[in-house]
PyMOL CGO cylinders between C-alpha atoms (Angstrom):
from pymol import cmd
from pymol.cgo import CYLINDER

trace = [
    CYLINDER, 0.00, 0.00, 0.00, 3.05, 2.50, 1.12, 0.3, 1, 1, 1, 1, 1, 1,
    CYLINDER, 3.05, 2.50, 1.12, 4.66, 1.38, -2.28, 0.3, 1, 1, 1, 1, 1, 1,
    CYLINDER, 4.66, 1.38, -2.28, 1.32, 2.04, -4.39, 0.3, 1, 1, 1, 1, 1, 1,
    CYLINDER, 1.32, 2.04, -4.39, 1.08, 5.80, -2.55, 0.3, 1, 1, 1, 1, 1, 1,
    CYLINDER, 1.08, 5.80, -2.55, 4.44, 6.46, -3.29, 0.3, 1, 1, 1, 1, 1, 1,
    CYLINDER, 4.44, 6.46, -3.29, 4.18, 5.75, -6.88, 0.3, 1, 1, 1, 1, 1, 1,
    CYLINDER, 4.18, 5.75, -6.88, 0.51, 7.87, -7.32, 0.3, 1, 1, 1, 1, 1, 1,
    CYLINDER, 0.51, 7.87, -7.32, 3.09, 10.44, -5.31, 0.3, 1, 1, 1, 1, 1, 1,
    CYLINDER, 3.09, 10.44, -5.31, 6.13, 10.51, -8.06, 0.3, 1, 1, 1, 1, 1, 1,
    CYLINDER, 6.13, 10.51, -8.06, 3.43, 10.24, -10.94, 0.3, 1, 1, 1, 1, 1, 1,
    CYLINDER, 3.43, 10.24, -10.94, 1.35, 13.88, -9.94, 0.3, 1, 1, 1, 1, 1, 1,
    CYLINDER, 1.35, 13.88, -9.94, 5.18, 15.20, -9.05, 0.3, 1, 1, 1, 1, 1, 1,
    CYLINDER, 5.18, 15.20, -9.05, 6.37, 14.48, -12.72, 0.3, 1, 1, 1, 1, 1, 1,
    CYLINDER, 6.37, 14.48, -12.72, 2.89, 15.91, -13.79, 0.3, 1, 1, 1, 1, 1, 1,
    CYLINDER, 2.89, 15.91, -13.79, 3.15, 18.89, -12.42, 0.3, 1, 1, 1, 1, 1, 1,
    CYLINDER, 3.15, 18.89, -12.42, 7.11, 19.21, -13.15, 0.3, 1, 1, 1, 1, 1, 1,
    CYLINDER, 7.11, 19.21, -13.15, 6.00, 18.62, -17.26, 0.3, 1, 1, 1, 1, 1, 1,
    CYLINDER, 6.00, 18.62, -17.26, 3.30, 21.33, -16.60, 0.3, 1, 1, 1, 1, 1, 1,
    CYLINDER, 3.30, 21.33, -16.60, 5.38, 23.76, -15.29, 0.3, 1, 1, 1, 1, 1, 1,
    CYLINDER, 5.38, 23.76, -15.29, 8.29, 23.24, -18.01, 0.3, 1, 1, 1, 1, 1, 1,
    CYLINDER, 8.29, 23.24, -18.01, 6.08, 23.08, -21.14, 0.3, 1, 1, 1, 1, 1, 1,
    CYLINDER, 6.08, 23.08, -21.14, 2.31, 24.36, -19.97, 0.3, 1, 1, 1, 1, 1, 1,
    CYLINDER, 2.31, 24.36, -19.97, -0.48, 23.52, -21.55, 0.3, 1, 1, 1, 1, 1, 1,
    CYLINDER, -0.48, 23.52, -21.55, -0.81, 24.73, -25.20, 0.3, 1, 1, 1, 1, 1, 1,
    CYLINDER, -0.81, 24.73, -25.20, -3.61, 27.44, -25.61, 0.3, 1, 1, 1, 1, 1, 1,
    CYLINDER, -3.61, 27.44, -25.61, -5.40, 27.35, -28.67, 0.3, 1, 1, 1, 1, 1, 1,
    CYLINDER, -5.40, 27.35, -28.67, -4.37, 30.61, -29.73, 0.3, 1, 1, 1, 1, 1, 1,
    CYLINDER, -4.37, 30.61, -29.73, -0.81, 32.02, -28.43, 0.3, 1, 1, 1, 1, 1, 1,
    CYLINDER, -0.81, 32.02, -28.43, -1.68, 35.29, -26.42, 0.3, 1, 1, 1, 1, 1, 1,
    CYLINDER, -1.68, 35.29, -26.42, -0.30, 38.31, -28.25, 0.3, 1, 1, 1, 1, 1, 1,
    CYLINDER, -0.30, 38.31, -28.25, 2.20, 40.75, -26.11, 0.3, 1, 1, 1, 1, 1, 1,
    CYLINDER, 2.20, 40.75, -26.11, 0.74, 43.35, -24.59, 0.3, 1, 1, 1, 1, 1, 1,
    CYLINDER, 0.74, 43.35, -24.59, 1.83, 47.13, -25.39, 0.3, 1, 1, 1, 1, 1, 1,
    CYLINDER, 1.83, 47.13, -25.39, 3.75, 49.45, -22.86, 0.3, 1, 1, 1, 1, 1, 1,
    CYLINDER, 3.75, 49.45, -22.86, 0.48, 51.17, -22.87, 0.3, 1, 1, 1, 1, 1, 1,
    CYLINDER, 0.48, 51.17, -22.87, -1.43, 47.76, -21.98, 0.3, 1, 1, 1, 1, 1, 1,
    CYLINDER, -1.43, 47.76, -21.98, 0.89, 46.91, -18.84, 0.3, 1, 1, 1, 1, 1, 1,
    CYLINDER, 0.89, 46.91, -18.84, 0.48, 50.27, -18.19, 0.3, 1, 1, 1, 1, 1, 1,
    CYLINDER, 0.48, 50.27, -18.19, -3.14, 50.33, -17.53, 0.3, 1, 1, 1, 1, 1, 1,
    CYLINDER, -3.14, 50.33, -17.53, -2.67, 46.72, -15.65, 0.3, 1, 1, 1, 1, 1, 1,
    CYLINDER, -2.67, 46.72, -15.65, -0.68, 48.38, -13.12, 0.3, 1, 1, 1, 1, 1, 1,
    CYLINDER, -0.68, 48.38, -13.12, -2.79, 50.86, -12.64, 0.3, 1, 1, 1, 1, 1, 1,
    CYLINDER, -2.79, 50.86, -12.64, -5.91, 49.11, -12.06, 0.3, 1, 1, 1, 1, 1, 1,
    CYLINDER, -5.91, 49.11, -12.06, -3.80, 46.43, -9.92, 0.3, 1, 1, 1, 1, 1, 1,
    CYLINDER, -3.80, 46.43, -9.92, -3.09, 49.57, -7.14, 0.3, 1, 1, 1, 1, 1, 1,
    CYLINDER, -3.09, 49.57, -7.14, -6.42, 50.76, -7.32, 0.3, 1, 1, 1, 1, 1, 1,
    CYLINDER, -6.42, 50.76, -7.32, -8.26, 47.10, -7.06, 0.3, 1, 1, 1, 1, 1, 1,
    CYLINDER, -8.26, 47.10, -7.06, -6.69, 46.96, -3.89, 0.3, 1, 1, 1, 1, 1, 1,
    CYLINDER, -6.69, 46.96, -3.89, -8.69, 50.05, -2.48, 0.3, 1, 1, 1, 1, 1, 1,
    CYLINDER, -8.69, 50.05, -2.48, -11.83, 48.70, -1.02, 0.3, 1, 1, 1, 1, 1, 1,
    CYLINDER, -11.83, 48.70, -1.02, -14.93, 48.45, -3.40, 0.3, 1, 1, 1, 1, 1, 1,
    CYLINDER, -14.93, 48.45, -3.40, -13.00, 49.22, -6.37, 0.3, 1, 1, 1, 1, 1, 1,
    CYLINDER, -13.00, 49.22, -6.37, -13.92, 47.77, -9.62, 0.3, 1, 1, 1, 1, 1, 1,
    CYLINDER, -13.92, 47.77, -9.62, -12.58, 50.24, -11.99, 0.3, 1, 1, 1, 1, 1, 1,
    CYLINDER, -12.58, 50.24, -11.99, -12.70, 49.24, -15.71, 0.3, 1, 1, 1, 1, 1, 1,
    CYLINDER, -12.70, 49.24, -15.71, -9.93, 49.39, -17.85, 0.3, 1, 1, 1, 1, 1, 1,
    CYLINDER, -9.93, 49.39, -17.85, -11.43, 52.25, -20.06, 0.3, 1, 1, 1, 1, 1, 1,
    CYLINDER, -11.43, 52.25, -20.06, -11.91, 54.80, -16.95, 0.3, 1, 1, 1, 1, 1, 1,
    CYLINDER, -11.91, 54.80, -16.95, -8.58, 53.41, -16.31, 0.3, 1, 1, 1, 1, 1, 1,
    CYLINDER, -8.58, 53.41, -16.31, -7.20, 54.40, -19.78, 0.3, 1, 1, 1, 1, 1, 1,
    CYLINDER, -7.20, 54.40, -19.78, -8.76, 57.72, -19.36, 0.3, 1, 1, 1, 1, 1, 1,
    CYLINDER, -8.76, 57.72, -19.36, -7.23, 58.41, -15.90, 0.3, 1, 1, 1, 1, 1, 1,
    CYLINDER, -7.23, 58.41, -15.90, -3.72, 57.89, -16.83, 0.3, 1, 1, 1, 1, 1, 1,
    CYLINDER, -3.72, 57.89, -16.83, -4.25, 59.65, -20.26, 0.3, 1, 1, 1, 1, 1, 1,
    CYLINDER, -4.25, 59.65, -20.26, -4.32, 57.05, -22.82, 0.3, 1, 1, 1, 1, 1, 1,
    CYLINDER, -4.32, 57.05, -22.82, -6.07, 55.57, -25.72, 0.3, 1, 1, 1, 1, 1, 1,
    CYLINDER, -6.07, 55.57, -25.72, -7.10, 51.80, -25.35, 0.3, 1, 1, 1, 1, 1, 1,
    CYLINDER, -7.10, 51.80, -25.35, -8.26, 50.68, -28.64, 0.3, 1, 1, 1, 1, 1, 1,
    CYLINDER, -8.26, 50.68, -28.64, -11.21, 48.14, -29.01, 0.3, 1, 1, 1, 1, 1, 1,
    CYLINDER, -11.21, 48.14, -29.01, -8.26, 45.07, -29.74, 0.3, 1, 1, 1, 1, 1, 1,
    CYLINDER, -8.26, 45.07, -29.74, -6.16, 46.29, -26.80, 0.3, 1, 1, 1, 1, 1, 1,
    CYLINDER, -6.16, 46.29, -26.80, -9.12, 45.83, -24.43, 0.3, 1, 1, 1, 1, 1, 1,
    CYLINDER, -9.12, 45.83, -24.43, -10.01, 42.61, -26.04, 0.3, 1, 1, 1, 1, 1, 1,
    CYLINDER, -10.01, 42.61, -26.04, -6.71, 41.60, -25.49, 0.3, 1, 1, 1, 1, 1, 1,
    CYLINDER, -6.71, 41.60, -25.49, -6.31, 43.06, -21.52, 0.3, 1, 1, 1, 1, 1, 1,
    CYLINDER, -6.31, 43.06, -21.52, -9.74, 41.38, -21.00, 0.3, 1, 1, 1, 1, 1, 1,
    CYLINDER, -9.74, 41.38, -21.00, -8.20, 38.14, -22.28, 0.3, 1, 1, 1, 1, 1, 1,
    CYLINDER, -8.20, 38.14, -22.28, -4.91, 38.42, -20.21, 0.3, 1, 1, 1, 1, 1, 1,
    CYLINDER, -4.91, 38.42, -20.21, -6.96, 39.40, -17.12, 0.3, 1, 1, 1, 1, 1, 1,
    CYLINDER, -6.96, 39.40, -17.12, -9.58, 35.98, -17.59, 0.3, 1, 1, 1, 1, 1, 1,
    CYLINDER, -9.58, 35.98, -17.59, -6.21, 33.96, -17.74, 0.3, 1, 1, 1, 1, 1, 1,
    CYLINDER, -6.21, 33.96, -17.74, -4.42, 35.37, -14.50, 0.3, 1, 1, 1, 1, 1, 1,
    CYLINDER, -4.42, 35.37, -14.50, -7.59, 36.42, -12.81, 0.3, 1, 1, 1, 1, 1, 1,
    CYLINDER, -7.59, 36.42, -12.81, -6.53, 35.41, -9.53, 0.3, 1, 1, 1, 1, 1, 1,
    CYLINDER, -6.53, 35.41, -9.53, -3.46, 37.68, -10.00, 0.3, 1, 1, 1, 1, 1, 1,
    CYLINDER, -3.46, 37.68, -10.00, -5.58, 40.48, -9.88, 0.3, 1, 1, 1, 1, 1, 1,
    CYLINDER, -5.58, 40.48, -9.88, -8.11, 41.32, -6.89, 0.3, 1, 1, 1, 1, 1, 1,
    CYLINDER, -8.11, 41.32, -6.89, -11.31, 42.82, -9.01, 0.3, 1, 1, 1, 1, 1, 1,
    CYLINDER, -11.31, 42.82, -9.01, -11.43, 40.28, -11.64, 0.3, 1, 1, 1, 1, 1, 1,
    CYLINDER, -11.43, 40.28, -11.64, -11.11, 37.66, -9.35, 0.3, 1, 1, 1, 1, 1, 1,
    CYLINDER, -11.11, 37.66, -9.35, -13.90, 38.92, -6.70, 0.3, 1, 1, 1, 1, 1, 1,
    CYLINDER, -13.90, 38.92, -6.70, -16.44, 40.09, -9.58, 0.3, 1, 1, 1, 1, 1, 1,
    CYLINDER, -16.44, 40.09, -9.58, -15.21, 38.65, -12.79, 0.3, 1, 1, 1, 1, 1, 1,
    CYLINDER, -15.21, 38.65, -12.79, -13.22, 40.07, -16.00, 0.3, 1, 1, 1, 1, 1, 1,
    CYLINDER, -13.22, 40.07, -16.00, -16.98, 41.53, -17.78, 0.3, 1, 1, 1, 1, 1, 1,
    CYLINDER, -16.98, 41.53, -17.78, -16.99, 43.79, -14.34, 0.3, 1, 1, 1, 1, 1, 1,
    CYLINDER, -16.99, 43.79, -14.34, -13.23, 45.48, -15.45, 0.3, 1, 1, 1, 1, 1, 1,
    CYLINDER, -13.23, 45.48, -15.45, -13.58, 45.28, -18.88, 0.3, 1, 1, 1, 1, 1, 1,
    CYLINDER, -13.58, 45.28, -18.88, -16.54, 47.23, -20.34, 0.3, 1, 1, 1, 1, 1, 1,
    CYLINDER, -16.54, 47.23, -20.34, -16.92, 50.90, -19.97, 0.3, 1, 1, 1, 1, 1, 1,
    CYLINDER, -16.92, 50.90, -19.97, -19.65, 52.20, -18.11, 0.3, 1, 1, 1, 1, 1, 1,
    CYLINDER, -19.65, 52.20, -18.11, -21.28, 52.75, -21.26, 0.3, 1, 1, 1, 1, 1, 1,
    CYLINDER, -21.28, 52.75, -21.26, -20.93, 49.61, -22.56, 0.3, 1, 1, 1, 1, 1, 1,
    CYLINDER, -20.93, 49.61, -22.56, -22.17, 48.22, -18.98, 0.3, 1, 1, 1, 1, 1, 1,
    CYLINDER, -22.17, 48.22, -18.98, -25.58, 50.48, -19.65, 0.3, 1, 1, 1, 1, 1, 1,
    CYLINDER, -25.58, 50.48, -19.65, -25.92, 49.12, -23.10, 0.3, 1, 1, 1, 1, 1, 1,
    CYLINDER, -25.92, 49.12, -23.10, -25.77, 45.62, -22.05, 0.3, 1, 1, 1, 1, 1, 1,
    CYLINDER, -25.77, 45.62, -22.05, -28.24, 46.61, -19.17, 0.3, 1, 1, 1, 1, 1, 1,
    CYLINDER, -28.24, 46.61, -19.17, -30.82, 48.03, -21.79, 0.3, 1, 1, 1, 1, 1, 1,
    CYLINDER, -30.82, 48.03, -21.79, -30.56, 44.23, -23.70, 0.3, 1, 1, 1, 1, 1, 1,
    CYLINDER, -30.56, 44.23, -23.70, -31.02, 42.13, -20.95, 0.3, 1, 1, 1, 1, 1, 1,
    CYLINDER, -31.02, 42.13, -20.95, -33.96, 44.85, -19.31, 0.3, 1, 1, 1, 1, 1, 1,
    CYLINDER, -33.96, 44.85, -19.31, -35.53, 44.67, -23.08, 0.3, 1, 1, 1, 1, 1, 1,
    CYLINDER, -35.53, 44.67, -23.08, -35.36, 40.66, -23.08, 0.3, 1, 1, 1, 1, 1, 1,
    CYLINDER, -35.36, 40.66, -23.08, -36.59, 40.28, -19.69, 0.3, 1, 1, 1, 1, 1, 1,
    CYLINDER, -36.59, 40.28, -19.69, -39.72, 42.71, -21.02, 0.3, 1, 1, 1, 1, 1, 1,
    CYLINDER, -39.72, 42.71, -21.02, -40.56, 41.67, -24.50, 0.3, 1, 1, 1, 1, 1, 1,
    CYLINDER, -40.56, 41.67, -24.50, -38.87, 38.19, -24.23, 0.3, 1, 1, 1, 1, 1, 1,
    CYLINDER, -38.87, 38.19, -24.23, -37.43, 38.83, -27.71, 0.3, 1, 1, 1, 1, 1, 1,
    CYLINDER, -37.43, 38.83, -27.71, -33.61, 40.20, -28.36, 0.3, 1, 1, 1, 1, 1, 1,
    CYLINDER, -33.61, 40.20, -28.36, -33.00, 43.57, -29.69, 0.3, 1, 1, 1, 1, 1, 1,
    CYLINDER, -33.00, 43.57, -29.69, -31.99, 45.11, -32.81, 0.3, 1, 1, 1, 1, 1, 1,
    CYLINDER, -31.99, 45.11, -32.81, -29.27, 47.71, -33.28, 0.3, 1, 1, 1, 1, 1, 1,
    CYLINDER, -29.27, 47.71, -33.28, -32.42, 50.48, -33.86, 0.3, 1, 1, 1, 1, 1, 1,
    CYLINDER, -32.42, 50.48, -33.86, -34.21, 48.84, -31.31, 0.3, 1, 1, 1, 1, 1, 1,
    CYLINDER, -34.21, 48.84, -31.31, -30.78, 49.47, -28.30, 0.3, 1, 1, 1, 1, 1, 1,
    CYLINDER, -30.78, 49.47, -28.30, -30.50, 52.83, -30.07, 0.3, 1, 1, 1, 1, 1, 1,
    CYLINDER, -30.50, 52.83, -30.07, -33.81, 53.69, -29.33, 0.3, 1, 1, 1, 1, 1, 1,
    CYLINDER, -33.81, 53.69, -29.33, -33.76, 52.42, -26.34, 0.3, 1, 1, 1, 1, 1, 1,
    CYLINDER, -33.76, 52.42, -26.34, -30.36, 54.27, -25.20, 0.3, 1, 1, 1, 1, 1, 1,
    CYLINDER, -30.36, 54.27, -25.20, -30.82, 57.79, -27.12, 0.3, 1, 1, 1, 1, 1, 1,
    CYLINDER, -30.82, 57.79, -27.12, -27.37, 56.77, -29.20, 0.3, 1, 1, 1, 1, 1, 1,
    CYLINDER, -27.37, 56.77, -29.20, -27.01, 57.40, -32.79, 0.3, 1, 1, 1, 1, 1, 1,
    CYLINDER, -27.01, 57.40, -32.79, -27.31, 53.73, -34.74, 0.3, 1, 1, 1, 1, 1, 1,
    CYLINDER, -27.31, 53.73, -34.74, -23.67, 53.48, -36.19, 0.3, 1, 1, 1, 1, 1, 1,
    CYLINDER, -23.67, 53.48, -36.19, -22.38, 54.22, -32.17, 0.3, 1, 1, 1, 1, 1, 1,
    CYLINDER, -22.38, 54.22, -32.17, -24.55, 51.66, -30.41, 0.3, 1, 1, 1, 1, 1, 1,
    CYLINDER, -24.55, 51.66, -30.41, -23.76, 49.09, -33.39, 0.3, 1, 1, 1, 1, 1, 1,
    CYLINDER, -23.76, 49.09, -33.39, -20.08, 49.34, -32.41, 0.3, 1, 1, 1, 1, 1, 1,
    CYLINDER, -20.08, 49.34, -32.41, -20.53, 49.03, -29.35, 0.3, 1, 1, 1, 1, 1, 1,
    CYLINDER, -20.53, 49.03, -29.35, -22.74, 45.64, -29.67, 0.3, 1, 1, 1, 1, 1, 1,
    CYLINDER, -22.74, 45.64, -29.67, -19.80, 44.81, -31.67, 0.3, 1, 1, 1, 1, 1, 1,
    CYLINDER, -19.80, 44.81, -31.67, -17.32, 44.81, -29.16, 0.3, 1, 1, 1, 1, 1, 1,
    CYLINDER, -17.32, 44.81, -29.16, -19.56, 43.92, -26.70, 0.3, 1, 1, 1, 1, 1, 1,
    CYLINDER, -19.56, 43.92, -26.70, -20.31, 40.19, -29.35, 0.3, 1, 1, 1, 1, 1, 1,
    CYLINDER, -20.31, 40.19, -29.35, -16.27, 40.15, -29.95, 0.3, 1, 1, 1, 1, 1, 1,
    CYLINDER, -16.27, 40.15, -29.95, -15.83, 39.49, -25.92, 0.3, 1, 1, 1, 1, 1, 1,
    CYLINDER, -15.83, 39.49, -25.92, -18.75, 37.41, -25.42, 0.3, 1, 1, 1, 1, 1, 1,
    CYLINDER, -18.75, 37.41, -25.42, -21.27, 39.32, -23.28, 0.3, 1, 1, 1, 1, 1, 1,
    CYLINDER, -21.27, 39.32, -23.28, -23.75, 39.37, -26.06, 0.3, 1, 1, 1, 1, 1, 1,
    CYLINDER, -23.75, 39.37, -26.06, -24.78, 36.68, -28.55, 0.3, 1, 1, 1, 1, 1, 1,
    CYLINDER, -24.78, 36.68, -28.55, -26.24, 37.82, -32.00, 0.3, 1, 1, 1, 1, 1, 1,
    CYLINDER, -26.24, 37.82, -32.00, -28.43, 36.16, -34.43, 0.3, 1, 1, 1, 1, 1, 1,
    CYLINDER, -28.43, 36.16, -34.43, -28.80, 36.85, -37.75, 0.3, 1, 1, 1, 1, 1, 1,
    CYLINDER, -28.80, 36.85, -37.75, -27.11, 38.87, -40.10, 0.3, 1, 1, 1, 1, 1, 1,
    CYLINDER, -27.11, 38.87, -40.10, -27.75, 42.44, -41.73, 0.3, 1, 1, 1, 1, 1, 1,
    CYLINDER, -27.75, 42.44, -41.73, -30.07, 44.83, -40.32, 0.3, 1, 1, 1, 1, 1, 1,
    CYLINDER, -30.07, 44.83, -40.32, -32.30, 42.27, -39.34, 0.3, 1, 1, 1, 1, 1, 1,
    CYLINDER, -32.30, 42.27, -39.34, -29.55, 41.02, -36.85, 0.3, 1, 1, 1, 1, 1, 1,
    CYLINDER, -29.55, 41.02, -36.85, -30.40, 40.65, -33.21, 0.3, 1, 1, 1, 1, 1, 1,
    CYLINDER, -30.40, 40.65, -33.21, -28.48, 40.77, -30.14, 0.3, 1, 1, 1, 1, 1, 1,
    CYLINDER, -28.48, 40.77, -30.14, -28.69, 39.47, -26.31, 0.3, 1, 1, 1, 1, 1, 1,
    CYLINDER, -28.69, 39.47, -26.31, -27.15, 39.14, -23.54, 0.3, 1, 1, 1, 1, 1, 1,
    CYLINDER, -27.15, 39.14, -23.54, -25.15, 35.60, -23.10, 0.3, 1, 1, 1, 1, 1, 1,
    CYLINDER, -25.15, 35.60, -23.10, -26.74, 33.03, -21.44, 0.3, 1, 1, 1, 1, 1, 1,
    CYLINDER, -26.74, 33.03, -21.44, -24.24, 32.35, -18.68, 0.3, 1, 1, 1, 1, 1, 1,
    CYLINDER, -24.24, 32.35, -18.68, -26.04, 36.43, -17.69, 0.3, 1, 1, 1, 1, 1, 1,
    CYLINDER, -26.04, 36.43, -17.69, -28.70, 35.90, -15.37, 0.3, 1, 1, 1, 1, 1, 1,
    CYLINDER, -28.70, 35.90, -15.37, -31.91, 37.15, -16.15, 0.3, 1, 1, 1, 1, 1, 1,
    CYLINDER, -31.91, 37.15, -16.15, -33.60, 37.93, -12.81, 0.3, 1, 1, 1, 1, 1, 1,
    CYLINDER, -33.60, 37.93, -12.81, -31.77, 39.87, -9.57, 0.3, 1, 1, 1, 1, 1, 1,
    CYLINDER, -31.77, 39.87, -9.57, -28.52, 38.45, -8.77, 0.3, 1, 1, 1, 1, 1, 1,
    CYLINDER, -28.52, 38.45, -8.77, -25.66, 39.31, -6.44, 0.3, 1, 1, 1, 1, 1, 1,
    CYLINDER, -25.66, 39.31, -6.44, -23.42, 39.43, -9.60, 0.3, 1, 1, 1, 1, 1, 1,
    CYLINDER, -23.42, 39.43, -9.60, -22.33, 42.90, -10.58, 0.3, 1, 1, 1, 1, 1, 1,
    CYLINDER, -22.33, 42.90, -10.58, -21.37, 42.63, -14.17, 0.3, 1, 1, 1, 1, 1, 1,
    CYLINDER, -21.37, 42.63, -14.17, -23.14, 45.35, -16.06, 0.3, 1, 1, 1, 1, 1, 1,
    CYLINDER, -23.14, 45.35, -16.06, -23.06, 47.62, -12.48, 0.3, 1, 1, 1, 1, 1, 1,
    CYLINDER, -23.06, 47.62, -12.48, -20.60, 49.85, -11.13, 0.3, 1, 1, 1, 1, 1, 1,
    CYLINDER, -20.60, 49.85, -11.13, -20.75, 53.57, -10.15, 0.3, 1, 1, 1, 1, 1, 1,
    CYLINDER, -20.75, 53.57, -10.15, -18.12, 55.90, -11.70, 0.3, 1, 1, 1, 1, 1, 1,
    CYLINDER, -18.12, 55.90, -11.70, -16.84, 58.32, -9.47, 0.3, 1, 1, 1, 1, 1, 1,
    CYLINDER, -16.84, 58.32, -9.47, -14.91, 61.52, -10.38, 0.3, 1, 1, 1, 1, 1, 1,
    CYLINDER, -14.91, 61.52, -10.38, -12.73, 63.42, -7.41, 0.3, 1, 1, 1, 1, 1, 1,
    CYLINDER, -12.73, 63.42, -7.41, -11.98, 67.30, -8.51, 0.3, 1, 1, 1, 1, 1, 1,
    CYLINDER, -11.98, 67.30, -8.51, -11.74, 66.08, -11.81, 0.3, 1, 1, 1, 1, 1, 1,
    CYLINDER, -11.74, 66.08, -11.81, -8.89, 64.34, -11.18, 0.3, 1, 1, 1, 1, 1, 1,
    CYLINDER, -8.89, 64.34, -11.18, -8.64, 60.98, -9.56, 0.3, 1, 1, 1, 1, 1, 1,
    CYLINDER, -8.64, 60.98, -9.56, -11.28, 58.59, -11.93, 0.3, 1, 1, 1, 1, 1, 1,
    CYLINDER, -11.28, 58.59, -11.93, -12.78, 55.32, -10.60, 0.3, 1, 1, 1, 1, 1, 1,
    CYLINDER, -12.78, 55.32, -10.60, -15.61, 52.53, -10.33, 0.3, 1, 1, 1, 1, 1, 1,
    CYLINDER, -15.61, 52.53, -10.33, -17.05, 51.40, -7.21, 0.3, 1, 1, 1, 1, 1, 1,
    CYLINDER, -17.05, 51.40, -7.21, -19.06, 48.02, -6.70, 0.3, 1, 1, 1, 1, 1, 1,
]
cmd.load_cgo(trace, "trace")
């Protein structure tokens, strides 16, 4: 019996020594992230610490004075679901918490409010309506918001519809993912709260 432990023993220790040399192989390498990118990461890694915070990476961006394109948040919001438990937000309320804008948080409010009403998804004139945004802005924004998997669409053309993902839920929840408060001090110091 002490022989058959000992061998289970040296079998998970050479496991986990050929995981730790070689990994596991994603299915896509992740691309390097910017100076701009790590830049933002530390930022938000100070002010997750702060109690409550759950500051997203665009008022983030816009604290510190720099442009995060659409692909460089993808890409942070990827790097952040991989090492979540490196980081204290995305690991208490999840990586859709830090990675839309508060915007984009209020847009994906207005589809799941809209589905739980009229138990039908919305259109992009439908969430524009629904928002006061201009069409081509709220389209965009669905976009994005379809390119990181908070919203599913169906169809294609104008016709296409969009909802919130499933793995959303659709009555109250303690999850915060499309809530946070912004806060602005002096017009200075920019954050979100939980």
């Amino acid at each position: 019996m002490k022989t058959l432990r000992s061998w289970r023993r040296g079998v998970f220790f050479a496991s986990a020594i050929v995981l730790l040399r070689f990994g596991s192989l994603p299915a896509q390498q992740p691309a390097e992230l910017t100076s701009q990118e790590k830049q933002a990461l530390e930022h938000l890694r100070s002010d997750w610490k702060k109690t409550y915070r759950t500051t997203s990476l665009p008022v983030a961006a816009r604290a510190l004075n720099i442009k995060l394109s659409d692909e460089s948040r993808l890409r942070l919001a990827r790097h952040l679901d991989s090492h979540r438990s490196d980081f204290v937000a995305p690991a208490r309320h999840g990586v859709t918490t830090v990675a839309l804008s508060p915007e984009e948080k209020r847009i994906a409010r207005a589809l799941l409010s809209r589905e739980i009403r009229h138990g039908s998804a919305s259109t992009v004139a439908e969430a524009a309506a629904d928002l006061k945004l201009p069409a081509p802005a709220a389209g965009r924004r669905l976009e994005f918001l379809r390119q990181l998997g908070v919203v599913s669409a169906e169809g294609e053309g104008p016709s296409r519809r969009y909802r919130a993902a499933e793995r959303f839920p659709r009555g109250p929840s303690p999850r915060i993912d499309f809530y946070s408060h912004h806060v602005e001090v002096n017009g200075r110091e920019r954050f979100e709260v939980a």
